[in-house]
Each structure stands twice: as C-alpha cells, then as structure tokens.
C-alpha positions as CSV (number, residue, x, y, z in Angstrom):
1,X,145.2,175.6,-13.2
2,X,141.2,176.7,-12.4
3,X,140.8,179.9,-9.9
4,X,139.8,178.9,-6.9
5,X,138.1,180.5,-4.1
6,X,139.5,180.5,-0.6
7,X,137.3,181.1,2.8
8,X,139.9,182.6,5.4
9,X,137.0,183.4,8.5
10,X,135.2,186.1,7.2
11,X,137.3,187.0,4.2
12,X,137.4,185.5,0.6
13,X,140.2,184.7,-1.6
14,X,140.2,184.5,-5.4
15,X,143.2,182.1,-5.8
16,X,145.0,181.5,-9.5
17,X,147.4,178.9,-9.0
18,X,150.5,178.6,-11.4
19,X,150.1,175.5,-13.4
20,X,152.0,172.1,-12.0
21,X,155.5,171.8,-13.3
22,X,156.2,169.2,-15.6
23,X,158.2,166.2,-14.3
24,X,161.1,167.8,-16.8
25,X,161.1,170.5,-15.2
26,X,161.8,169.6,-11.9
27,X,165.1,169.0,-9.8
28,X,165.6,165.5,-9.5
29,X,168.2,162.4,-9.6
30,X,169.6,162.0,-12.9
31,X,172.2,159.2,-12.3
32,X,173.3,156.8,-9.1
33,X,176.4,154.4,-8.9
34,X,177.6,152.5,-6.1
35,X,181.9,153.4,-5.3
36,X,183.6,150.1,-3.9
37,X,187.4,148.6,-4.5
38,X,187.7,146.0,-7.0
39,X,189.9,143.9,-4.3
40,X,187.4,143.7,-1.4
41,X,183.8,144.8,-2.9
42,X,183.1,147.7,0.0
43,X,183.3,151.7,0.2
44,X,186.9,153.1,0.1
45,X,187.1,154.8,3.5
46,X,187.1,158.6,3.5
47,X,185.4,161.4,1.4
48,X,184.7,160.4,-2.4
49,X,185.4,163.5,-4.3
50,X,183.0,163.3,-7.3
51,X,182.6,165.7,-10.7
52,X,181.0,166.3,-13.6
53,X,181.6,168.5,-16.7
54,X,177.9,168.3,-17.2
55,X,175.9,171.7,-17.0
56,X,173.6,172.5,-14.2
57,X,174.5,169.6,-12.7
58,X,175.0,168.8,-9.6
59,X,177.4,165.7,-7.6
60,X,176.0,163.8,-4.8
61,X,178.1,162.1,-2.4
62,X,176.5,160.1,0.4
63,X,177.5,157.4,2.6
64,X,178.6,153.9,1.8
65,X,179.9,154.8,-1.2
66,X,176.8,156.2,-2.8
67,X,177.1,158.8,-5.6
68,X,175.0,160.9,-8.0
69,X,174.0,163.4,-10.5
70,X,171.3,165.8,-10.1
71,X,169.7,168.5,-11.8
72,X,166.3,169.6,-13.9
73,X,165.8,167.4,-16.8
74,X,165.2,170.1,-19.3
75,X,168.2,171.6,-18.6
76,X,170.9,168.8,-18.3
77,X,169.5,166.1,-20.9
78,X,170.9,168.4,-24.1
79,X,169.8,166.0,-27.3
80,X,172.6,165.5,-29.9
81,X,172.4,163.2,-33.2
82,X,173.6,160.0,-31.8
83,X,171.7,158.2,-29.8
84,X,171.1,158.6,-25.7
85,X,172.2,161.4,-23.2
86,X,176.1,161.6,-22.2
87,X,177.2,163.2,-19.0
88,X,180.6,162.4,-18.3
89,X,181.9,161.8,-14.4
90,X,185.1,162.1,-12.6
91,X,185.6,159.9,-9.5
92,X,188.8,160.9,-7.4
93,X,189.7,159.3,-3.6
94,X,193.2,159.2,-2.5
95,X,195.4,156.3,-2.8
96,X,192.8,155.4,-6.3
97,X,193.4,155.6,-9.5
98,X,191.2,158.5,-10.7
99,X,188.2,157.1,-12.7
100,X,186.1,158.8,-15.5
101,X,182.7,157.2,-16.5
102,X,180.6,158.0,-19.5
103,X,177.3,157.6,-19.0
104,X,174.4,157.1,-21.3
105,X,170.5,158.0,-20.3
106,X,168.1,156.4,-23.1
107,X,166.6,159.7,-25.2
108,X,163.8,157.3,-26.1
109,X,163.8,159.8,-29.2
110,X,160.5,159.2,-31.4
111,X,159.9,160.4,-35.1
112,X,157.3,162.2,-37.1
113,X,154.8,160.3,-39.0
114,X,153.3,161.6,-42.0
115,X,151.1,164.2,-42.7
116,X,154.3,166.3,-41.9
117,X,153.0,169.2,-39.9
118,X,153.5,172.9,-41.0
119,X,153.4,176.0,-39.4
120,X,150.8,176.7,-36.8
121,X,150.1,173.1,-36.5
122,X,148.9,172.1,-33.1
123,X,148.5,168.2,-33.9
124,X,151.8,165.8,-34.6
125,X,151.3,162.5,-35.6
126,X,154.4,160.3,-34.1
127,X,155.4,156.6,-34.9
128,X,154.7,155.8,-31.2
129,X,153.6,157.9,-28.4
130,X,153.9,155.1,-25.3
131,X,155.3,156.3,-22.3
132,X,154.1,160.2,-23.1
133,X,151.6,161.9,-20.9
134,X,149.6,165.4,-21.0
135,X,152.1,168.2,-19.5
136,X,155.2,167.1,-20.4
137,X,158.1,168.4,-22.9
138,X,158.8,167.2,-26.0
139,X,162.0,168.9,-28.0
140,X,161.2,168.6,-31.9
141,X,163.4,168.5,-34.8
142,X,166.8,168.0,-34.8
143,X,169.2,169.2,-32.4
144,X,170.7,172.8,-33.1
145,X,169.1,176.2,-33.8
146,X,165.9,174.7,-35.3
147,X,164.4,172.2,-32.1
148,X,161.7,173.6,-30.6
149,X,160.3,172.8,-27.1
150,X,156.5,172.0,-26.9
151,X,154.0,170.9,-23.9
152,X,151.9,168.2,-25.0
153,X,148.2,169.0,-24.0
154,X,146.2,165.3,-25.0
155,X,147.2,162.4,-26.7
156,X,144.7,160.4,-29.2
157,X,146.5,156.8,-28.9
158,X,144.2,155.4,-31.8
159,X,146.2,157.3,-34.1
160,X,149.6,157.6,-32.4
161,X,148.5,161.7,-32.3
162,X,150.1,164.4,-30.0
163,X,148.1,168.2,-29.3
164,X,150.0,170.4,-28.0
165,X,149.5,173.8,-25.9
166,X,152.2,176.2,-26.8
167,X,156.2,176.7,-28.0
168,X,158.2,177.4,-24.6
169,X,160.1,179.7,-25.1
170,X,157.7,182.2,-26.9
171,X,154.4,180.8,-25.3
172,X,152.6,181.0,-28.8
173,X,150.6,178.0,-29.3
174,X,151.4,175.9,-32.3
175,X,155.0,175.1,-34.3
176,X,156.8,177.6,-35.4
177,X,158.0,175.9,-38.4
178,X,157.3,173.1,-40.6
179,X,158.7,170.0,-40.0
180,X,159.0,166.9,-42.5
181,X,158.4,163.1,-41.6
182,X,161.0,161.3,-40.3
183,X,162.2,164.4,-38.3
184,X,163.4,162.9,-34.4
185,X,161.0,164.3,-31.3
186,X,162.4,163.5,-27.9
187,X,160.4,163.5,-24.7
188,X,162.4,165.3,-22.1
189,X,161.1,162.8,-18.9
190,X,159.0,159.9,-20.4
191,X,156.6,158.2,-17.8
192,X,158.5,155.8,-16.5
193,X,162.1,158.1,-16.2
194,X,163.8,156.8,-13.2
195,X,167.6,157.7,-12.3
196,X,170.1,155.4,-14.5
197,X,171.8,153.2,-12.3
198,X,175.2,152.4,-12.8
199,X,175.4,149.7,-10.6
200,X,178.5,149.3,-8.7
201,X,181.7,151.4,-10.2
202,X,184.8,150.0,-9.4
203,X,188.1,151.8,-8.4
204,X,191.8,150.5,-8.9
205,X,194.0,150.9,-6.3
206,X,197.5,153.2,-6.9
207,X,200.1,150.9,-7.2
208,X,202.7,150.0,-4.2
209,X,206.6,148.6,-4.7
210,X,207.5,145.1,-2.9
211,X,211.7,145.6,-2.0
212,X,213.9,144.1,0.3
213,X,216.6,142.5,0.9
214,X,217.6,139.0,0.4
215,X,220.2,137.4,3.0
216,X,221.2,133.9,4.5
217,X,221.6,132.8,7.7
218,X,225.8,131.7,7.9
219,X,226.0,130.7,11.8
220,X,224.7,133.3,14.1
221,X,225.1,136.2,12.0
222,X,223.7,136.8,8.3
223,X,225.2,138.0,5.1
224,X,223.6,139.5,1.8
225,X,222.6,136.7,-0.8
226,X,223.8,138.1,-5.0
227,X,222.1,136.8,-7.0
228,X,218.6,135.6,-5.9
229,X,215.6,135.4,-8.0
230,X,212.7,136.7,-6.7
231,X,209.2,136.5,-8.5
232,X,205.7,136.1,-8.2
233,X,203.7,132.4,-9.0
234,X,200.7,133.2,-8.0
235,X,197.6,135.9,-7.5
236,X,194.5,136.3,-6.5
237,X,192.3,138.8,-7.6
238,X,190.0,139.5,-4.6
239,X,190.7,138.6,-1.2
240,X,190.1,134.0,-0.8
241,X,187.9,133.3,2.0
242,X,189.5,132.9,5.7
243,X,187.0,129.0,5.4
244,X,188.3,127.4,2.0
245,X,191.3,126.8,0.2
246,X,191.5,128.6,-3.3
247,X,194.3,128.1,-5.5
248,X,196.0,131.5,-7.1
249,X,195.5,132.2,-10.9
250,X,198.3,132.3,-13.0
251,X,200.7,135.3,-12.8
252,X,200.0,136.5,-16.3
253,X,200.4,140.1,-15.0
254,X,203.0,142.6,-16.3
255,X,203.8,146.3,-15.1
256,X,203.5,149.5,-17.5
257,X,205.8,152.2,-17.7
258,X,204.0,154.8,-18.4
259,X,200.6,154.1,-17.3
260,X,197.8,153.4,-19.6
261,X,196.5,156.2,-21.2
262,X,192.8,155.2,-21.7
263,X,190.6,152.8,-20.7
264,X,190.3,149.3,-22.3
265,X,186.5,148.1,-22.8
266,X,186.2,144.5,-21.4
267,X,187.4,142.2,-24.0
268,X,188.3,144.3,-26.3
269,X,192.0,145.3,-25.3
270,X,195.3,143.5,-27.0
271,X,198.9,143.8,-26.3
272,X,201.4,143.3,-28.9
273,X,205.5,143.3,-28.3
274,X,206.7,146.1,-31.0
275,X,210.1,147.1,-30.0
276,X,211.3,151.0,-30.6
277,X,214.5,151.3,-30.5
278,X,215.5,155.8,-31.0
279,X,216.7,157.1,-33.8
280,X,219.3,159.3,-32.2
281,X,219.8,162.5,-33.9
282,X,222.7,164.4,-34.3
283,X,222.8,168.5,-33.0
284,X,221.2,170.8,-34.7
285,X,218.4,167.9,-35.2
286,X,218.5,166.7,-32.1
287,X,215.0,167.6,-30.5
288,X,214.8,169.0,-26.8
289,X,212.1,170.3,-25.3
290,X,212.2,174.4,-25.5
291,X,209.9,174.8,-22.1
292,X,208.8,172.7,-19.1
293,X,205.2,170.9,-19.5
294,X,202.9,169.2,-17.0
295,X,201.6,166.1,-16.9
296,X,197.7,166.1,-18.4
297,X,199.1,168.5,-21.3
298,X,198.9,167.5,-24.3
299,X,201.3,169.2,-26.7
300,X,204.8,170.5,-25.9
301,X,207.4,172.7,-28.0
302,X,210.8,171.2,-29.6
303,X,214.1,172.9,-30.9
304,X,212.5,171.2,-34.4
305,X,210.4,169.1,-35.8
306,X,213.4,167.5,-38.8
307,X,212.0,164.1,-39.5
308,X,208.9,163.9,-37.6
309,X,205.6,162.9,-40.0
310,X,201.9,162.8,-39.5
311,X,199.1,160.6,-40.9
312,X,199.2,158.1,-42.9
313,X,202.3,157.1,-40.3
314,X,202.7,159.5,-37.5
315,X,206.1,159.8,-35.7
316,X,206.4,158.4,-32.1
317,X,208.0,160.1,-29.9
318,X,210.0,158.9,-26.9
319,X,209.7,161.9,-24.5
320,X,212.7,162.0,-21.8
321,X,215.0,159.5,-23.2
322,X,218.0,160.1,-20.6
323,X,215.6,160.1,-17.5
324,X,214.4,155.8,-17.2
325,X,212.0,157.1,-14.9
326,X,209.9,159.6,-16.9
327,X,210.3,157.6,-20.0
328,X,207.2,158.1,-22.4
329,X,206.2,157.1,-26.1
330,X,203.5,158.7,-27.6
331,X,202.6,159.5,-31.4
332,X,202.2,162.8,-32.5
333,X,198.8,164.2,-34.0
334,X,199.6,167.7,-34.8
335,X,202.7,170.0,-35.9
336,X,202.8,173.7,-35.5
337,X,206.2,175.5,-36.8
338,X,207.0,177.6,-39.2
339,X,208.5,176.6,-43.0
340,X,211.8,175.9,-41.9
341,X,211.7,172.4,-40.3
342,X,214.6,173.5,-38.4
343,X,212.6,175.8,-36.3
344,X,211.4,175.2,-32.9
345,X,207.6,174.0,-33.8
346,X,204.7,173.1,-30.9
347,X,204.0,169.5,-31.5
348,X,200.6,167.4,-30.8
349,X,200.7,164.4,-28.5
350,X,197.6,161.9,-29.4
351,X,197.4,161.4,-25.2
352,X,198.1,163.4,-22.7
353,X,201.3,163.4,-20.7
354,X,201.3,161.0,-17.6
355,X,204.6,162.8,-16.4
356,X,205.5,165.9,-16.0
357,X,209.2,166.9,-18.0
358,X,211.4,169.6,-17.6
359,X,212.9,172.3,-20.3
360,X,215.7,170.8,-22.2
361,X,214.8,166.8,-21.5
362,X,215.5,164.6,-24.9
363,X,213.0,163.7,-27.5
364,X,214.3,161.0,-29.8
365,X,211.9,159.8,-32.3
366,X,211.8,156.0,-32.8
367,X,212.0,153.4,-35.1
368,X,208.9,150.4,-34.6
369,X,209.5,147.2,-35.4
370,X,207.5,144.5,-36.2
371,X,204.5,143.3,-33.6
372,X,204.6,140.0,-31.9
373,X,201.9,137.9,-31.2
374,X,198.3,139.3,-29.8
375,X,198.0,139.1,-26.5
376,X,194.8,139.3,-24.4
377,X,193.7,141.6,-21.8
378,X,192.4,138.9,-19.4
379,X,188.6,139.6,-18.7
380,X,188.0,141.6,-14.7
381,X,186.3,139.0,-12.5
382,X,183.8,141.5,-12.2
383,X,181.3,141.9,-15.3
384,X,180.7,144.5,-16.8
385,X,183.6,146.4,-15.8
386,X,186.2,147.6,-18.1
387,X,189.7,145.4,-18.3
388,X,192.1,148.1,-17.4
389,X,191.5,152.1,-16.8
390,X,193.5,155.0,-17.9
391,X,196.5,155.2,-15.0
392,X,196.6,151.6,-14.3
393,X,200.4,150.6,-14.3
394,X,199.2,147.0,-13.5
395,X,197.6,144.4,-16.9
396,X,196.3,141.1,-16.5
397,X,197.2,139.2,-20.1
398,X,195.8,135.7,-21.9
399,X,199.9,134.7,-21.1
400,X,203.4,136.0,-21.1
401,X,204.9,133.9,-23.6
402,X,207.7,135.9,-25.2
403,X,207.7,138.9,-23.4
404,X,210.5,140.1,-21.6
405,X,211.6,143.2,-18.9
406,X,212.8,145.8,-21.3
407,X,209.9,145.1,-24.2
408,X,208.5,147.6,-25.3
409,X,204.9,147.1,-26.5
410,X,201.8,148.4,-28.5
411,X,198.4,148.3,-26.8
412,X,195.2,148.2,-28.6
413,X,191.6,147.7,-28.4
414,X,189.0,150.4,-28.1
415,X,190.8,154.0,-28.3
416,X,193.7,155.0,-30.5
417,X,197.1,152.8,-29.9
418,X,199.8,153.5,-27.0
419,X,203.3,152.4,-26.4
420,X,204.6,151.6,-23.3
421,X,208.1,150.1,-21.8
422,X,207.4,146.2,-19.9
423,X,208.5,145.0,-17.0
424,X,208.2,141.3,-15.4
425,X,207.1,140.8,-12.0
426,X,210.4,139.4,-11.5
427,X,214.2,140.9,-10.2
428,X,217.9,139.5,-8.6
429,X,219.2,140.7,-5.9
430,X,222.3,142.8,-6.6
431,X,225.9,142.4,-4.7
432,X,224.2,144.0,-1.2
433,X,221.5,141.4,-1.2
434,X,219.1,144.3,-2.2
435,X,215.8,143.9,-4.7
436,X,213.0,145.7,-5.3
437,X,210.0,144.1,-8.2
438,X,208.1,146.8,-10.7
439,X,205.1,148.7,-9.3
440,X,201.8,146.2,-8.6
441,X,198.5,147.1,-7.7
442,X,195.1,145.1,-8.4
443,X,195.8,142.1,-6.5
444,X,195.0,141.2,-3.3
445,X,197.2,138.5,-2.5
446,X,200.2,137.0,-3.8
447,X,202.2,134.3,-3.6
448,X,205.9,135.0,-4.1
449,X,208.9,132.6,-4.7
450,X,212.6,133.2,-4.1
451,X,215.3,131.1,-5.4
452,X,219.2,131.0,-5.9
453,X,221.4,127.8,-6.8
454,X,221.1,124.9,-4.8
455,X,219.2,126.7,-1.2
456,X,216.4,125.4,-0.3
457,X,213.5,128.2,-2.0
458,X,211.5,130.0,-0.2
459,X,207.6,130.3,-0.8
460,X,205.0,132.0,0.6
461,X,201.7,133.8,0.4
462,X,201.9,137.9,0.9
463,X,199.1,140.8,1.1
464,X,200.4,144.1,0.0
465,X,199.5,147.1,1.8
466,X,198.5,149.9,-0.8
467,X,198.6,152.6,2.0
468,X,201.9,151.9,1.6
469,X,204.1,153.5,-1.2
470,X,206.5,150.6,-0.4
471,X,206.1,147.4,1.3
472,X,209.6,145.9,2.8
473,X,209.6,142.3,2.6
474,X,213.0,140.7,3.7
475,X,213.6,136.8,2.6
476,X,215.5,134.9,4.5
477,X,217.6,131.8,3.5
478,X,218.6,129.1,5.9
C-alpha cells in the first residue's frame, strides 16, 4: 500500500503499511453443520466432540449443536485432480453412533485459454474469469511439484484476461514456467466464498436391548409363561405428535451382527440373504489367531493362510467362530507369509474390525452360497441423509420376505460388500418365562405384540430409553 504521512502533535510520521491480505489468506469459517438426533430433530445434550484429519484446521463446537471447520484458505483448500476440496470430519457424543462426514467445497477450478503463456508471462488468458477480483490467489497448473501460486493484479473481462503481480513463494513477478492450454487454475477464495453449509447432520442413536420376562396371572400369584412370542408390529420413526393419531410403518427392520462397516448412500444400499456356512479345517490347517487384535485394526496374523485366495474371489473369513457374540465375516484383501502356506502369514481384512478378539480365537473360512432376492435399504425420512452409517446394528428394508434369524447376508450398495449374521425383531420366552429381542436403536416408538396359544394377546405402544443399555419390559397375561 502508498506511504503515508502521519501528524502525531508536533511530530511526523512516514507510514508504509504492509499490503491488505488477501481474503485467502485470512483465518476464516470453512465449513458449518447443524448436530441433532434423527429421532427428535434437536441438539444431543452434552459436549459434541468434533475432529478433523484436515491440516491447519481447526474444530468449532458451539451451542445448540453448532459445529465447524476453520482455518486460512491457502493453507487448508489443497487442490487434487478430481474435482472440489475434501476435508473429512469425525463427530463423536456419547451414547451416538460415531459419525464421519466427507465434505466437498466447490474449487471452482478454471482453465487456460490459448495463447498458452510461457515463461515470464505476466498476462493469462482463462476460459472465464467471473467471480475473480484484484489481490487474490490463484494456484496454476496441475496439482503436485509444478502449481505455482500467483496474485492477480487487474483483470481485462473483454477478453477473459488475468495480470498478475508476482509468484508467492519467490516474489518474482511473472510464471516461472510455461504452461499449455487447457492446464486447470484454481482461485483459492473466489468472490462470493461463503462457509459450505452442511445443513443439519444427523446422529444414530447406540442401540439398547428390550428383555423381560413373560408370566400370567393364575389366582393371586403368577407363574413364568414358555413359550410366548414376542415381536414388534409396528414403528415409528420419529416421535408422532402428542395432538394426532399416526399409524406405525411397517416393521421391516432387522438387527446386524456385526455392525455395518460403512455407510450406505441414500438409495443406493441392497441386502441380499447369502448363507456361509465354515469350512472347518482340520489341525495343522486349522487357522487361529497367533496374537490379540483391536477393534478398528485392520489385519491380524493366523497359524496359516492353507486355502485362503485373493482377487478374482477373495476368501471370507469368519473371525471368532466359537464366541456367538464376537462373530465377524469379512473378506480378505491382502496376504503376507512366507512360501510355505503352512506358515503363520499377517492377513488383510477389506474393513476394519468392529470387535476386538483375543490370541488363539477360531478363523474358519466359509463357503457362500447363492444370494436371495435384493432387498432395499428403505429411504431415511430425512432427505438427504444417508440410509444407514458405519456402526449401525439397526436397517430399515423394502420387506422381510424370506429372511429369517440365523441368515446370514451380503450388503451392497456404495462401498465394497460386507457380510453380516440376521436377526428378527422377534424371540420366545424360554422355560423361566425369560426373553430378551436383538439390539434396536433408530426408532422412537414401537409397538410390540405378545402372544401364546389361545391367551388373550397383549398389545401396546412402548418408547425405548437409549440411555439405557437395557430396557426391562415385563408382559403380563391375564
């Protein structure tokens, strides 16, 4: 900027101010969302814990659920070949599922126009230079070792012509280097740059367990009922209105053992039925795992890898076979061993563990069978938002029809496929009267049925409380 003089009293200043900042290079918002449960629309109570892997970037967590990335343009908005910025974001809150977001900023990336410029050029002609303005940063060429950073000093819109003042790192005015037509120029903060707004990002609740006990009143006293069904008819997504009676939606929901490994884009995930039974392998093949590993690895080491194949049809593993619990099937993507197939060899998983699974636990590979019909991932109520996130144990499908607890199945849509064990919102009460239905989350309400021979059932409309690890709900029969 001009020197300046300054009057202080009786003194004089010569003043030289440093020249303005460009809007790129300035700490600002990069990125705002809005945090609310998918059952009731509003802020989870309590601290958001947010993160980013994103460089010189920085979180922002304020009240009513209202988060954010911040940082200096120039620094954080890194240009790569494909198309728009990508800062990735991690939102954690107890009692959620943990969420990560991708999120794309517009590059509104430009090209070169012929005449190509060459070296010591200080005029670029672009195919378009709207939304550019004197003093701001333009990165030219593609990304890597050869994009240079530039300040543009005038623009000549008549002929879609950029001047520029100097390189930024070096200071020397002109380009360092040719560059040919066609070649991409991104504007690091073009005139109207606001923060991207994610709208509002919606968390799944952890699941809970509904278990109880079923009995019947015989006199004044009451004794365990065997044998009762107990299921649920009916859900409803978000909490109905206190005012208005709304009927539930159909119970198409099942429960996932494991949990989903990735996200399903809205209407885009499927669900098959695809049986895999293990192929159990006789010692020294039989595989066991040679050292504890933690849930979010993603490789452990087996006694061998005999049998086990990659691509064209890689080997899926089911990890923990004795322990129903810890149960996972995942295909492999890697081997590691030596020659001798019978050596212990560190094997690839194509997702990370959900479980944690001690030294020695059974790996059986399996045998898949055929795939039943395509089921769909039924569409969130809320738009925009993906149908199911990595963790969720709970899926809402097109219909049920011939699945059955103890399915396994292949899921699809989006990512790579998974494989998980099924289970049916449904259970019997065993010889004590005792029952207890698969883990549920993402439903407010519910409406719940119990049955057995020719008692009068029992029906009613229940809200389960996911502070809760396990909600006790006793049925009675009279």
């Amino acid at each position: 900027m001009s020197r300046r003089t300054v009057t202080v009293g009786n003194l004089s200043y010569l003043f030289s101010p440093d020249d303005a900042r460009s809007e790129g290079e300035r700490f600002r918002a990069l990125l705002r969302a809005r945090v609310v449960d998918e059952l009731t629309a509003q802020p989870p109570r309590g601290r958001i814990n947010l993160e980013t892997d994103a460089p010189r970037c920085i979180p922002r967590v304020a009240e009513d659920g209202l988060v954010g990335l911040a940082g200096i343009p120039r620094h954080v908005l890194r240009p790569r070949p494909l198309a728009d910025y990508v800062l990735s974001l991690w939102l954690r809150f107890d009692g959620y599922v943990p969420r990560k977001v991708d999120a794309h900023i517009a590059d509104d990336r430009r090209s070169i126009a012929a005449p190509a410029p060459i070296v010591g050029d200080t005029e670029i002609t672009l195919n378009n230079i709207a939304r550019l303005r004197p003093g701001e940063l333009l990165l030219i060429g593609t990304p890597g070792p050869g994009m240079v950073a530039v300040k543009i000093e005038s623009l000549d819109p008549s002929v879609n012509q950029v001047t520029i003042s100097a390189e930024i790192s070096t200071g020397r005015r002109g380009l360092p280097r040719p560059y040919g037509v066609g070649q991409p120029v991104f504007p690091i903060v073009p005139v109207d740059f606001a923060p991207t707004d994610l709208g509002e990002l919606r968390l799944h609740r952890e699941p809970t367990v509904l278990a109880g006990r079923v009995v019947r009143v015989t006199g004044n006293t009451t004794l365990p009922l065997a044998g009762a069904s107990i299921r649920i008819t009916g859900v409803w997504r978000t909490l109905p209105p206190a005012n208005a009676s709304i009927p539930p939606s159909p119970p198409n929901l099942i429960a996932l053992q494991a949990p989903l490994y990735a996200e399903r884009p809205a209407g885009a995930g499927r669900l098959n039925r695809r049986n895999l039974p293990p192929i159990p392998d006789l010692p020294p093949q039989e595989k066991r795992l040679l050292m504890d590993v933690a849930a979010g690895e993603s490789s452990l080491r087996l006694t061998n890898r005999i049998g086990l194949s990659l691509l064209p049809n890689p080997s899926i593993l089911l990890i923990d076979a004795e322990n129903p619990d810890r149960r996972e099937y995942i295909a492999i993507n890697a081997m590691n061993g030596g020659s001798n197939p019978a050596e212990s060899a560190m094997i690839g998983l194509r997702y990370p563990l959900a479980f944690s699974h001690s030294r020695d636990a059974l790996a059986q590979r399996v045998n898949p069978q055929a795939t039943g019909p395509t089921k769909s991932f039924s569409a969130d109520p809320n738009p925009g938002e993906p149908d199911a996130l990595a963790g969720d144990t709970t899926v809402f499908l097109s219909d049920l029809t011939g699945l059955t607890t103890g399915n396994q199945v292949q899921v699809t849509g989006g990512p790579s496929s998974e494989y998980h064990q099924l289970q049916l919102f449904t259970a019997v009460s065993d010889v004590q009267g005792y029952y207890r239905l698969p883990p549920l989350s993402r439903v407010a309400q519910i409406e719940i049925q119990a049955q057995q021979g020719a008692l009068t059932p029992i029906q009613f409309e229940f809200r389960p409380d996911y502070g809760l690890r396990e909600n006790r709900l006793d049925l009675v029969f009279r």
